[in-house]
C-alpha positions as a LaTeX table, in Angstrom:
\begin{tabular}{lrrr}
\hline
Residue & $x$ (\AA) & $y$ (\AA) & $z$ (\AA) \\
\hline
Unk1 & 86.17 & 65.98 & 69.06 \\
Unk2 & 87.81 & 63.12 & 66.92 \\
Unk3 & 89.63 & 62.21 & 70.43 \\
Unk4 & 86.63 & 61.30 & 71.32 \\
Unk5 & 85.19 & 59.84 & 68.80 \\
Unk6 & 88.17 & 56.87 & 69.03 \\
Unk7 & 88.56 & 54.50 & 66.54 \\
Unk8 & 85.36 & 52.55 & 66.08 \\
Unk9 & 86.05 & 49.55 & 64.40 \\
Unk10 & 89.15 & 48.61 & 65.81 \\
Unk11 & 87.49 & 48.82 & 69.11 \\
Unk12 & 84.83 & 46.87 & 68.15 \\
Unk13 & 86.71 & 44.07 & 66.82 \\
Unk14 & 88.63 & 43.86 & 70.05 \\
Unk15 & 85.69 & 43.64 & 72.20 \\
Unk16 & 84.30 & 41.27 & 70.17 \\
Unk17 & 87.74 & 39.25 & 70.40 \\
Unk18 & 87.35 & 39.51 & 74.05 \\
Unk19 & 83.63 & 38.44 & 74.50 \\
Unk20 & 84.03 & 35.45 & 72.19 \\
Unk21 & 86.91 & 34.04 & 74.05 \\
Unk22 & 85.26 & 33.92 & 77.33 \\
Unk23 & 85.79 & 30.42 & 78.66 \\
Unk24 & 83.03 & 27.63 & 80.33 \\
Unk25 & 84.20 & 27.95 & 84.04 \\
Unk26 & 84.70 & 23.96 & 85.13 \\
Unk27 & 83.85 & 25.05 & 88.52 \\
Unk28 & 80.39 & 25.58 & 87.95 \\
Unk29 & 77.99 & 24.49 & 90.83 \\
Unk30 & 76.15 & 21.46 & 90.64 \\
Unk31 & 72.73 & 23.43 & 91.54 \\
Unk32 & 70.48 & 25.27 & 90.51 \\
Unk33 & 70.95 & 28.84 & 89.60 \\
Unk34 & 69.84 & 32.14 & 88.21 \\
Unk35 & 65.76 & 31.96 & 88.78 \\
Unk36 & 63.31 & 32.98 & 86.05 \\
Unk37 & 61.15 & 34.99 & 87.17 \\
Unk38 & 64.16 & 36.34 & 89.81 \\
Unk39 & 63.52 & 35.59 & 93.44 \\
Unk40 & 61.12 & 38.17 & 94.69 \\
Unk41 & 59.61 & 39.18 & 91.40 \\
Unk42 & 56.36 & 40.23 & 90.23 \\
Unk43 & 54.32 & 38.17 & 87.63 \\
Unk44 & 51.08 & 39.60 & 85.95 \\
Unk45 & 49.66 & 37.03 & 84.67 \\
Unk46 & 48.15 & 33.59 & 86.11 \\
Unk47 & 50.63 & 31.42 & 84.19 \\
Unk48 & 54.71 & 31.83 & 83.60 \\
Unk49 & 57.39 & 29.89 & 82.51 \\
Unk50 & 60.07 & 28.95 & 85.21 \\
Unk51 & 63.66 & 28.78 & 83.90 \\
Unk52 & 66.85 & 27.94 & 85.49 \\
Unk53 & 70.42 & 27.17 & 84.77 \\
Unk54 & 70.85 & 23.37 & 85.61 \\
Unk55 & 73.84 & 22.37 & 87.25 \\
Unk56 & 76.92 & 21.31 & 85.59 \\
Unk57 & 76.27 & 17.27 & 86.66 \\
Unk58 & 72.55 & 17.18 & 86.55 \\
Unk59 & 70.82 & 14.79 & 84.30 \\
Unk60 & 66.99 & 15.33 & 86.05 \\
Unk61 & 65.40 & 18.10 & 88.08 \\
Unk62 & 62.95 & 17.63 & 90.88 \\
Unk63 & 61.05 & 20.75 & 91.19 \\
Unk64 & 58.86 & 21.66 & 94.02 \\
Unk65 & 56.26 & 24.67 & 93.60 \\
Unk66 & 53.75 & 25.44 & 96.51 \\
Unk67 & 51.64 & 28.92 & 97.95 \\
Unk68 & 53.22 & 27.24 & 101.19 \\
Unk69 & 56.98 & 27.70 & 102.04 \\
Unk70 & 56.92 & 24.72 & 104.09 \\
Unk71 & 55.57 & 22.18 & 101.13 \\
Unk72 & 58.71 & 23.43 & 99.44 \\
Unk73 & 61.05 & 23.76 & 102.22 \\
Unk74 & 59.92 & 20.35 & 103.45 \\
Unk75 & 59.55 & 18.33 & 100.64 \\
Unk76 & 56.03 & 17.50 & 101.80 \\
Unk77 & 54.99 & 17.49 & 98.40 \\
Unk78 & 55.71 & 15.44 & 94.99 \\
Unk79 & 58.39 & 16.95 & 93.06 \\
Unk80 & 57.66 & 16.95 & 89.48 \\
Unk81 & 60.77 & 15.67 & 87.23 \\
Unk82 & 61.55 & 17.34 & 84.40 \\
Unk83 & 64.79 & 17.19 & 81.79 \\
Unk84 & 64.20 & 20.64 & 80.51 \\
Unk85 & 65.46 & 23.56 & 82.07 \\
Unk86 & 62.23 & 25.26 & 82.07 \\
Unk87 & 58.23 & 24.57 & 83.32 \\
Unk88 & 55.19 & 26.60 & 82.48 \\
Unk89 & 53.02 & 26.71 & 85.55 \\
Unk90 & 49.22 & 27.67 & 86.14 \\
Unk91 & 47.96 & 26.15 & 82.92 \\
Unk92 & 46.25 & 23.14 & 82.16 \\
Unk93 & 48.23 & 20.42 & 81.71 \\
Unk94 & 50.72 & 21.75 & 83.53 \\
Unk95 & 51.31 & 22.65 & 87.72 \\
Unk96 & 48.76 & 24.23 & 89.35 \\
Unk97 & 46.54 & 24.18 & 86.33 \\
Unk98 & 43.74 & 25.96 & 87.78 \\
Unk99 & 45.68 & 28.98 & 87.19 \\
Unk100 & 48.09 & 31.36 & 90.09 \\
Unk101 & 45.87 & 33.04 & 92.15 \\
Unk102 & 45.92 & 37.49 & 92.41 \\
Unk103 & 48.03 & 38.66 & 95.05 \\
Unk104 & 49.62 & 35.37 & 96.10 \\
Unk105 & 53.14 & 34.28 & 97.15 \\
Unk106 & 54.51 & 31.28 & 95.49 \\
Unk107 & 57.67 & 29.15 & 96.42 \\
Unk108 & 59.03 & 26.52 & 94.73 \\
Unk109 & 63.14 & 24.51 & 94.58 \\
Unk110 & 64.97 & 22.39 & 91.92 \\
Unk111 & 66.89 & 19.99 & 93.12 \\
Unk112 & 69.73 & 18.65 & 90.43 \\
Unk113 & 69.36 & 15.06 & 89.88 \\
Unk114 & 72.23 & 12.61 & 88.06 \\
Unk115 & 72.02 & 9.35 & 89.68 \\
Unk116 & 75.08 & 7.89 & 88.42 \\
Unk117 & 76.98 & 10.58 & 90.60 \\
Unk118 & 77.21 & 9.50 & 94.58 \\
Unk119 & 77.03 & 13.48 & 95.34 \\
Unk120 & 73.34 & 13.31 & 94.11 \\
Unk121 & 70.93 & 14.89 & 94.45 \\
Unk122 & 71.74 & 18.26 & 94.87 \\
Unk123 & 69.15 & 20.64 & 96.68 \\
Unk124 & 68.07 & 24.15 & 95.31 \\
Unk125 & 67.75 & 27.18 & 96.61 \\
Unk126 & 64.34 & 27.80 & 97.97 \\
Unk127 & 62.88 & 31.18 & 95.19 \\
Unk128 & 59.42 & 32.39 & 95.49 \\
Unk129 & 57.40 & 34.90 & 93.05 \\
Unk130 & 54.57 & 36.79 & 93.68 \\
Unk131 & 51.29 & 36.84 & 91.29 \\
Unk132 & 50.08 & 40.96 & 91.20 \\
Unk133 & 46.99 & 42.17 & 92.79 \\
Unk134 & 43.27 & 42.57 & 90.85 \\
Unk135 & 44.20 & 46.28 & 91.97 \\
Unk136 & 46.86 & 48.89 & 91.18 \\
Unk137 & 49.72 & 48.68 & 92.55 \\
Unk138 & 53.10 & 50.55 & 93.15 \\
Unk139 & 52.11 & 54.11 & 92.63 \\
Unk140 & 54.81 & 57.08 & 91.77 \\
Unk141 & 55.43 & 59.17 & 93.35 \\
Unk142 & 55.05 & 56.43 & 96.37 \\
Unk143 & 52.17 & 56.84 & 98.49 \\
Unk144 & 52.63 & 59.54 & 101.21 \\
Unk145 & 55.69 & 60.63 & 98.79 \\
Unk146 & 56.84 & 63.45 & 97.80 \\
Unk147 & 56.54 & 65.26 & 94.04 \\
Unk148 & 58.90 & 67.30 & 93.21 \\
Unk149 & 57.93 & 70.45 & 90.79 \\
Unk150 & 59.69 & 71.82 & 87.63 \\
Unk151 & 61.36 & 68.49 & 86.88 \\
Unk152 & 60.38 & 67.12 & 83.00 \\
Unk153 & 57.60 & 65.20 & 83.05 \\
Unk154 & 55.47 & 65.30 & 86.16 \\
Unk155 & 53.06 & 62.07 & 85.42 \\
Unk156 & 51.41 & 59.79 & 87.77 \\
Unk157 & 52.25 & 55.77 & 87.29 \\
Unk158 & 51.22 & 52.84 & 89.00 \\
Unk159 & 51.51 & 48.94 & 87.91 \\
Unk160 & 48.47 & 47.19 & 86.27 \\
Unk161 & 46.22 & 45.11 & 88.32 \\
Unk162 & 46.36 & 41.45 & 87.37 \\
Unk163 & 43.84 & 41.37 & 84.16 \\
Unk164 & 43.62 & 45.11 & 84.09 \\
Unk165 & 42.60 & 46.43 & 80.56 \\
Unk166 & 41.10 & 49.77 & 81.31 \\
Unk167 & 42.31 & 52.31 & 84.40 \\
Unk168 & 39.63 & 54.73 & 85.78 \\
Unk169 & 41.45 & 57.57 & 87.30 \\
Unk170 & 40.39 & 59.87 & 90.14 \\
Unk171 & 42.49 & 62.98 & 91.41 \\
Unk172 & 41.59 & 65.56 & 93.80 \\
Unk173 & 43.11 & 68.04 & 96.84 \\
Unk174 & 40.26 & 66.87 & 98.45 \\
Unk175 & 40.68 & 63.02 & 99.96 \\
Unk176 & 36.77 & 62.78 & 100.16 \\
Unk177 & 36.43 & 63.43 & 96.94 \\
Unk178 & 38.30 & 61.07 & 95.79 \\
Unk179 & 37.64 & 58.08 & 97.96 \\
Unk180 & 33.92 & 58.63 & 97.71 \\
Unk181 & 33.92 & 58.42 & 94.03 \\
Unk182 & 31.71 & 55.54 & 92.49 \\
Unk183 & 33.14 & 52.59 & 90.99 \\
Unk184 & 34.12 & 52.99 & 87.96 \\
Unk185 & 33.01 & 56.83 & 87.00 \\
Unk186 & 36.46 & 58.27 & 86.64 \\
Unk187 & 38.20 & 59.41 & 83.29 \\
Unk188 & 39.63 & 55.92 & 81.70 \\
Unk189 & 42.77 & 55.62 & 80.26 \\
Unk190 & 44.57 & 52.46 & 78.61 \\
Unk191 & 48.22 & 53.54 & 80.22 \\
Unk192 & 49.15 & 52.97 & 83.23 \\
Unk193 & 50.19 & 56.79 & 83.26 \\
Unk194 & 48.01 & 60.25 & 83.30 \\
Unk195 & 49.33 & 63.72 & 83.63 \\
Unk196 & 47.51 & 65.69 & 86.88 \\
Unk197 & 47.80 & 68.84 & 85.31 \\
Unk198 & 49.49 & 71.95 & 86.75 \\
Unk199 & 50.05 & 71.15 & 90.44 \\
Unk200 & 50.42 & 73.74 & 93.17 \\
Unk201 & 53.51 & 73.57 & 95.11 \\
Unk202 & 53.08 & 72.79 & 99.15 \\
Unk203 & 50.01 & 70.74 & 98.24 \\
Unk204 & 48.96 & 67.77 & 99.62 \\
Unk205 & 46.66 & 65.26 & 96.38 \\
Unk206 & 45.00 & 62.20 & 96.77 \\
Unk207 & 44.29 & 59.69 & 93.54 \\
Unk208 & 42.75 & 56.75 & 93.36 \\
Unk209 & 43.33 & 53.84 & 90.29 \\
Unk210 & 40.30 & 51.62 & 89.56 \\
Unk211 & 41.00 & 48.34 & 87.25 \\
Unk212 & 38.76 & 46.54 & 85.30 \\
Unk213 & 39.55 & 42.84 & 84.89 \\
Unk214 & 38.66 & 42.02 & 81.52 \\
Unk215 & 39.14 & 38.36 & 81.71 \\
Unk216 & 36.41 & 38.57 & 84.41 \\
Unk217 & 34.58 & 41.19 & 83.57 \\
Unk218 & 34.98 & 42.55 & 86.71 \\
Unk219 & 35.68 & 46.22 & 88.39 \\
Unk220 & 38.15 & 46.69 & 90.91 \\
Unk221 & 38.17 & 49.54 & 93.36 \\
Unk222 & 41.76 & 50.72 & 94.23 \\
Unk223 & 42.92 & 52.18 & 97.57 \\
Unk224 & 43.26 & 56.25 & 97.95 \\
Unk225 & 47.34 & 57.48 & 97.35 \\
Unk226 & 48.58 & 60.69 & 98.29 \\
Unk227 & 51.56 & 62.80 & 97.52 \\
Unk228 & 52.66 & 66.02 & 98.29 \\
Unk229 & 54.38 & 68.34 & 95.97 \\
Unk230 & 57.46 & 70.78 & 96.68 \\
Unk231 & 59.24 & 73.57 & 94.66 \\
Unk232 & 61.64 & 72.51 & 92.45 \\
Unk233 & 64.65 & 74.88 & 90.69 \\
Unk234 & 66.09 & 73.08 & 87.73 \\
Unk235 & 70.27 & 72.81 & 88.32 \\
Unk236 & 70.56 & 70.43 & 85.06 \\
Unk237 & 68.12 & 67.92 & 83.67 \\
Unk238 & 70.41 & 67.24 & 80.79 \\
Unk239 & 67.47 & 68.13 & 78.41 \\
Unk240 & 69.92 & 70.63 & 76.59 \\
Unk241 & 72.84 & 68.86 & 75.68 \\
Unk242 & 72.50 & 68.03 & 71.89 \\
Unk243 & 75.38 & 66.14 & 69.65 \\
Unk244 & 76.87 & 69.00 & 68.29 \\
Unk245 & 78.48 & 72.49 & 68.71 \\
Unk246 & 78.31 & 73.85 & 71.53 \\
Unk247 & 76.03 & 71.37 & 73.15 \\
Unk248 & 78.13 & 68.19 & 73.59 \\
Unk249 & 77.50 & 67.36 & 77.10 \\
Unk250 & 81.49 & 66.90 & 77.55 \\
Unk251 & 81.36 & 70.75 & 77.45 \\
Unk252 & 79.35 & 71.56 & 80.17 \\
Unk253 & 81.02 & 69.25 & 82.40 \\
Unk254 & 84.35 & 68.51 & 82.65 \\
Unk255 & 85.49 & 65.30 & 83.38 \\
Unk256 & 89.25 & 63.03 & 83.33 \\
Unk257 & 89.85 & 63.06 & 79.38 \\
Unk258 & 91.11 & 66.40 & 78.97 \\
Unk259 & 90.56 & 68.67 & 82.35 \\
Unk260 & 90.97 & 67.04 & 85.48 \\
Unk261 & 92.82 & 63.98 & 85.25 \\
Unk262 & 90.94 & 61.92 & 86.44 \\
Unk263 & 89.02 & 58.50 & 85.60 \\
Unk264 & 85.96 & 60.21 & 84.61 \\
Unk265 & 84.87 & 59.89 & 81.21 \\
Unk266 & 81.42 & 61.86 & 80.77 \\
Unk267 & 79.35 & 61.05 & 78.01 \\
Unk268 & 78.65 & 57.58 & 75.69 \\
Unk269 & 81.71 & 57.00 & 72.93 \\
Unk270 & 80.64 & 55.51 & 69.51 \\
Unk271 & 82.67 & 52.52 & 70.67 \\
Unk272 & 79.83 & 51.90 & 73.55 \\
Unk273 & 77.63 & 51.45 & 70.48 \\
Unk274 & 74.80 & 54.17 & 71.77 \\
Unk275 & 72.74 & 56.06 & 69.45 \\
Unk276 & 73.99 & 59.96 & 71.28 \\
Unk277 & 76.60 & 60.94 & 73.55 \\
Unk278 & 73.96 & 61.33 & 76.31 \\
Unk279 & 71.60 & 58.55 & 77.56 \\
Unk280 & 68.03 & 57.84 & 75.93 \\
Unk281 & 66.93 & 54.81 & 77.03 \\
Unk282 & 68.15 & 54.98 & 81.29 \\
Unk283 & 66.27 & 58.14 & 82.38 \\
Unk284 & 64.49 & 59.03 & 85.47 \\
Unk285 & 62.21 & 61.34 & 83.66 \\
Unk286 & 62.33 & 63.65 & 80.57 \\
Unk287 & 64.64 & 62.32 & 77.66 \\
Unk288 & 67.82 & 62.22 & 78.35 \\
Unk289 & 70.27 & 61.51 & 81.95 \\
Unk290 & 74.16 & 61.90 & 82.28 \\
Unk291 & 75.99 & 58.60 & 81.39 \\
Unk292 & 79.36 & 58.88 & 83.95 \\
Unk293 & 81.63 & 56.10 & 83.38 \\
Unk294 & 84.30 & 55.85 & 86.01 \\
Unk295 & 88.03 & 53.46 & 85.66 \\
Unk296 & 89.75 & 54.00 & 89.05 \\
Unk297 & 92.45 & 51.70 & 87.74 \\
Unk298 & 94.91 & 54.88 & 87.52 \\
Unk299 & 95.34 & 53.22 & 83.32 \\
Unk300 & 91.67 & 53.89 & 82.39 \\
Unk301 & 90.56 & 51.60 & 78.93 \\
Unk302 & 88.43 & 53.64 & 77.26 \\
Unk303 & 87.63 & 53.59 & 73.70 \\
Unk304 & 89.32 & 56.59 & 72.30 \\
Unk305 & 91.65 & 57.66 & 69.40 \\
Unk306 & 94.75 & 58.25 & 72.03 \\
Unk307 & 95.88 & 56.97 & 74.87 \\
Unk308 & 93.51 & 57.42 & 77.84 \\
Unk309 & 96.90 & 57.68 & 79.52 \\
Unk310 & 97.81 & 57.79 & 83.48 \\
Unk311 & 94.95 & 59.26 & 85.81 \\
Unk312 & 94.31 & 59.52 & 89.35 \\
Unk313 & 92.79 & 56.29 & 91.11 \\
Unk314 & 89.72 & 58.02 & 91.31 \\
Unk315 & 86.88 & 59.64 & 89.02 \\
Unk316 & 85.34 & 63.30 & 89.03 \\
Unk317 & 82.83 & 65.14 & 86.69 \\
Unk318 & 82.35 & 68.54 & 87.40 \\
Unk319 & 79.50 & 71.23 & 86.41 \\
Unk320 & 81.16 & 75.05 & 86.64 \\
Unk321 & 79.08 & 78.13 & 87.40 \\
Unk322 & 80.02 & 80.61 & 85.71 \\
Unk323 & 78.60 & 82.88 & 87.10 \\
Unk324 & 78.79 & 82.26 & 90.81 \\
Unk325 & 75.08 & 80.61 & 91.64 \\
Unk326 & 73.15 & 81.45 & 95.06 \\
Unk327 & 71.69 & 78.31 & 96.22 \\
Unk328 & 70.66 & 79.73 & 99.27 \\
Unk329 & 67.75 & 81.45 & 97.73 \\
Unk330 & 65.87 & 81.35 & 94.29 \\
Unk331 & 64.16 & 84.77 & 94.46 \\
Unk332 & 61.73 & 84.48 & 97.46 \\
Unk333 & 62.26 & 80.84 & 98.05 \\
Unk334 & 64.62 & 79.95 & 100.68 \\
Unk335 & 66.28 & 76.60 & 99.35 \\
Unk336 & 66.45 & 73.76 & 101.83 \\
Unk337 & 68.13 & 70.66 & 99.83 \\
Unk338 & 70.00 & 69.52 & 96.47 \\
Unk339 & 68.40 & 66.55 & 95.24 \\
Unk340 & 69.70 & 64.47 & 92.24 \\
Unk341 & 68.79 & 61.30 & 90.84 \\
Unk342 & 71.15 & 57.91 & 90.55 \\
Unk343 & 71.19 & 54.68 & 89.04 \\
Unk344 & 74.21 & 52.56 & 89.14 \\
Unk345 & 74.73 & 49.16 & 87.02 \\
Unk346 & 74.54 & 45.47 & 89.36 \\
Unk347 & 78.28 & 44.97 & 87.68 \\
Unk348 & 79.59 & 47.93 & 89.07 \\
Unk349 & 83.19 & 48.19 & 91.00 \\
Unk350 & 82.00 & 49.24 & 94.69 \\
Unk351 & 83.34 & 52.52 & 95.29 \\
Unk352 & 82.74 & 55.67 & 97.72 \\
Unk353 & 80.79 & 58.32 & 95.98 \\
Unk354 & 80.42 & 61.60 & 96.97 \\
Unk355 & 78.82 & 65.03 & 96.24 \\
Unk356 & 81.38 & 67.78 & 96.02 \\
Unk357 & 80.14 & 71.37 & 96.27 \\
Unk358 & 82.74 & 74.86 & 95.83 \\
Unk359 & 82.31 & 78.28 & 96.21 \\
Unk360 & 83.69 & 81.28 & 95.11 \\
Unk361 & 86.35 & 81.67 & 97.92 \\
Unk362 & 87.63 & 77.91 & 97.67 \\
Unk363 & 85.01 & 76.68 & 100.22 \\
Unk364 & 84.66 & 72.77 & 99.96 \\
Unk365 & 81.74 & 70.97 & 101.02 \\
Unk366 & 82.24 & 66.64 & 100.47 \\
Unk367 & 78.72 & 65.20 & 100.96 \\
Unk368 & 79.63 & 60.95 & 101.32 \\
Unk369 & 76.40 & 59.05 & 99.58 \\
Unk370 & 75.43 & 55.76 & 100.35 \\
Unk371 & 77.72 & 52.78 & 99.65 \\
Unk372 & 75.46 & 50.78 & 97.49 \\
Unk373 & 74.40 & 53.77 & 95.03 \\
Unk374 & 76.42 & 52.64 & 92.33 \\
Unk375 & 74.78 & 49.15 & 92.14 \\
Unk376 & 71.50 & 49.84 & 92.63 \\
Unk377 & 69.13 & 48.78 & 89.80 \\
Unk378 & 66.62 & 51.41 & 90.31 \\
Unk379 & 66.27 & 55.23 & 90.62 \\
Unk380 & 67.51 & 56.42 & 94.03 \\
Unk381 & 67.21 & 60.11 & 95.49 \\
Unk382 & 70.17 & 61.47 & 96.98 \\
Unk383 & 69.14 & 64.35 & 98.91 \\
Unk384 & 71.43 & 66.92 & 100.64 \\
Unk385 & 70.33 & 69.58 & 103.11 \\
Unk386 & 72.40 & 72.88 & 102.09 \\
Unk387 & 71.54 & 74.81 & 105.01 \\
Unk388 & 73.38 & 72.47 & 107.21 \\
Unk389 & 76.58 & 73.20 & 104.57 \\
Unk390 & 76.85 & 76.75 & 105.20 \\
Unk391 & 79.51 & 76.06 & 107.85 \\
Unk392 & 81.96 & 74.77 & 105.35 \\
Unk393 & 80.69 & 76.72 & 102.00 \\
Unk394 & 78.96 & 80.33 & 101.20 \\
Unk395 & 75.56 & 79.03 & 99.79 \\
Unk396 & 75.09 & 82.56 & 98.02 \\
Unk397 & 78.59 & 82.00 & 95.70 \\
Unk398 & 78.38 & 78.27 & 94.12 \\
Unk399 & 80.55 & 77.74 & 91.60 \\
Unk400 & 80.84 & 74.24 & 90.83 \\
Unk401 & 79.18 & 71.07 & 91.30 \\
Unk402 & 81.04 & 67.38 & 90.65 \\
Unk403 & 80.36 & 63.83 & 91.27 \\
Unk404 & 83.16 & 61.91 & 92.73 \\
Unk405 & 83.50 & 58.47 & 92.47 \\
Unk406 & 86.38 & 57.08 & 94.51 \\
Unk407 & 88.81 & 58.99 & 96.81 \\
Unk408 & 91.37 & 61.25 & 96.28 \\
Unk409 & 94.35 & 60.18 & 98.37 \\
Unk410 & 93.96 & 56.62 & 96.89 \\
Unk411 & 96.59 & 54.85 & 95.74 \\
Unk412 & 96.01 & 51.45 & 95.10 \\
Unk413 & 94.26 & 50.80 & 91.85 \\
Unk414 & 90.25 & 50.52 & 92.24 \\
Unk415 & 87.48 & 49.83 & 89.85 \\
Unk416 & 85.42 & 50.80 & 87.08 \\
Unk417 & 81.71 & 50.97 & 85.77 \\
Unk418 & 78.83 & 53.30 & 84.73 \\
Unk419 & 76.70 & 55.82 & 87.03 \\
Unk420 & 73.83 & 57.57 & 85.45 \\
Unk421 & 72.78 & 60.97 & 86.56 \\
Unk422 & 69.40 & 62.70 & 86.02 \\
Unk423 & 67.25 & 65.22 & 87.63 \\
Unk424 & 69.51 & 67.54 & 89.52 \\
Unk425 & 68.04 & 70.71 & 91.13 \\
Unk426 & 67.06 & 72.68 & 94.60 \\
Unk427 & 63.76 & 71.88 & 96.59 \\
Unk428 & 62.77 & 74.61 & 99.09 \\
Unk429 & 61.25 & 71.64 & 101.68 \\
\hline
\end{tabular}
């Protein structure tokens, strides 16, 4: 385990070497960049702060803020000028001071001013926010979804309403029952989370969020969601990997460090200055996710006592069965897919990934996943029909399961980051 473990401190101090010795890039662009609140965010509330990074000649900023793209787009309105790098809006004293209005769009520009420079002015990007509905919004499971059963924590969420203080909740297999309910009558809840309950698998359920406003004193009736659930067999949810012997995730699956040669490293280091070898804080539900770090640079860099050494220009963690599982059936369930949950990192190196499935006579099955999977911000479910496998692999003797990032038959040096895995099992629809 010490290999492992590395050498913390040493590691440390390089990185911190590294970080402090980034230089300021002279090239910078003499716009505006990086928008606070992002460019297609959410706000809930009906004032924020709008932040930028100026640009590297600008000594004013004309900003432009409008519900209408074409006030911006157009400069059909007065810019406001401003030497911060920053504006509150939608409080008084400030733009729109009447406040930003529910479940409105709004768009707004900086353009970089520095009139001693003949290149002036310099005009912004057009970004544009959007306020949140009096109602809930964004339910999960999405509406018309799909649940899936047996996976850690089956709980319904939604985002707040703007204003919302207190939730009313309504949940039924019956739609009329739910969207004739009163205003206001069902169980209330602070959260923007309840748990159903037991659910019944093949079941359609319809729930309904009401807000109250309490800056307006004001109920708000939300629209009716539905989900349906499906039954779920539990592959690995990573729920029993502990820190110690013999539950150090690095056990169950094998990975590049001391197995497969590879650029897989499975598992947080010390050095990556995490709290557990597994992930607590990037989870798709439960407590804990697989943290897969990947170096397709054939010299991987990772923080460990000795030398990473050569590897293979790609990355592989792999889950053994032994013994042989039948994910064909689960008793009297006839399995239709293998679903697992992903969540790359925006930095990530683009690279192929792929689902690799074995069985028991050296069958192969290579399931491709989509391109952008590793830099995707959010939780994304990669599901794979196994029936339409059983051509290449005998769904009745699985032995092993791996992740691959990268191809085999690569040979020119690729790239690295940091794929987290959670909630892998078999759905029988």
């Amino acid at each position: 385990m010490m290999n492992r473990i590395g050498i913390v401190l040493i590691w440390l101090f390089l990185l911190s070497g590294v970080l402090a010795a980034q230089p300021t890039d002279s090239n910078d662009p003499p716009f505006a960049t990086n928008p606070q609140p992002a460019s297609g965010d959410v706000v809930s509330g009906t004032w924020t702060t709008l932040a930028w990074l100026p640009g590297a000649s600008s000594a004013v900023h004309e900003l432009y803020i409008s519900d209408d793209y074409n006030d911006v787009n157009e400069s059909t309105i007065e810019p406001i000028l401003i030497t911060d790098d920053f504006q509150v809006v939608g409080s008084l004293g400030t733009p729109i001071p009447s406040g930003l209005a529910a479940d409105t769009t709004y768009y707004w520009r900086v353009d970089e001013v520095n009139d001693a420079n003949p290149n002036s002015p310099w005009r912004g990007d057009i970004w544009e926010f959007a306020v949140a509905p009096p109602t809930a919004w964004n339910p999960v499971p999405v509406d018309t979804g799909r649940l899936i059963l047996g996976t850690w924590d089956i709980r319904l969420r939604w985002n707040a309403g703007l204003g919302a203080m207190v939730h009313n909740t309504y949940f039924s297999e019956i739609f009329e029952d739910v969207n004739s309910a009163p205003l206001a009558t069902g169980p209330a809840t602070m959260e923007t989370a309840f748990y159903p309950g037991p659910l019944d698998p093949n079941t359609t359920y319809y729930w309904r969020i009401d807000e109250y406003d309490g800056n307006n004193r004001i109920f708000h009736q939300g629209v009716v969601w539905s989900f349906r659930t499906a039954q779920w067999f539990v592959v690995d949810n990573f729920e029993q990997y502990a820190d110690n012997d013999p539950n150090w995730i690095w056990l169950s699956w094998q990975d590049g460090f001391e197995t497969n040669g590879t650029g897989a490293l499975v598992g947080h280091l010390p050095a990556h200055d995490k709290a557990y070898t597994y992930e607590t804080a990037i989870i798709h539900s439960g407590l804990k996710s697989l943290p897969l770090y990947y170096d397709n640079s054939g010299e991987p860099n990772y923080p460990v006592e000795d030398d990473y050494g050569t590897r293979l220009m790609y990355s592989e963690a792999t889950l053994p069965f032994n013994p042989q599982v039948n994910w064909a059936r689960q008793g009297d369930v006839a399995i239709a897919n293998l679903v697992l949950w992903c969540r790359g990192l925006e930095e990530n190196a683009a690279e192929n990934v792929s689902v690799v499935i074995e069985d028991g006579s050296g069958g192969t099955a290579v399931v491709p996943g989509s391109p952008d999977m590793l830099r995707s911000t959010e939780w994304r479910q990669w599901q794979i029909n196994l029936p339409e496998l059983a051509a290449e692999i005998d769904l009745t003797r699985i032995s092993s399961l791996s992740i691959r990032i990268g191809e085999p038959d690569n040979v020119t040096p690729g790239g690295a980051g940091l794929l987290y895995i959670d909630d892998i099992g078999l759905s029988a629809e």
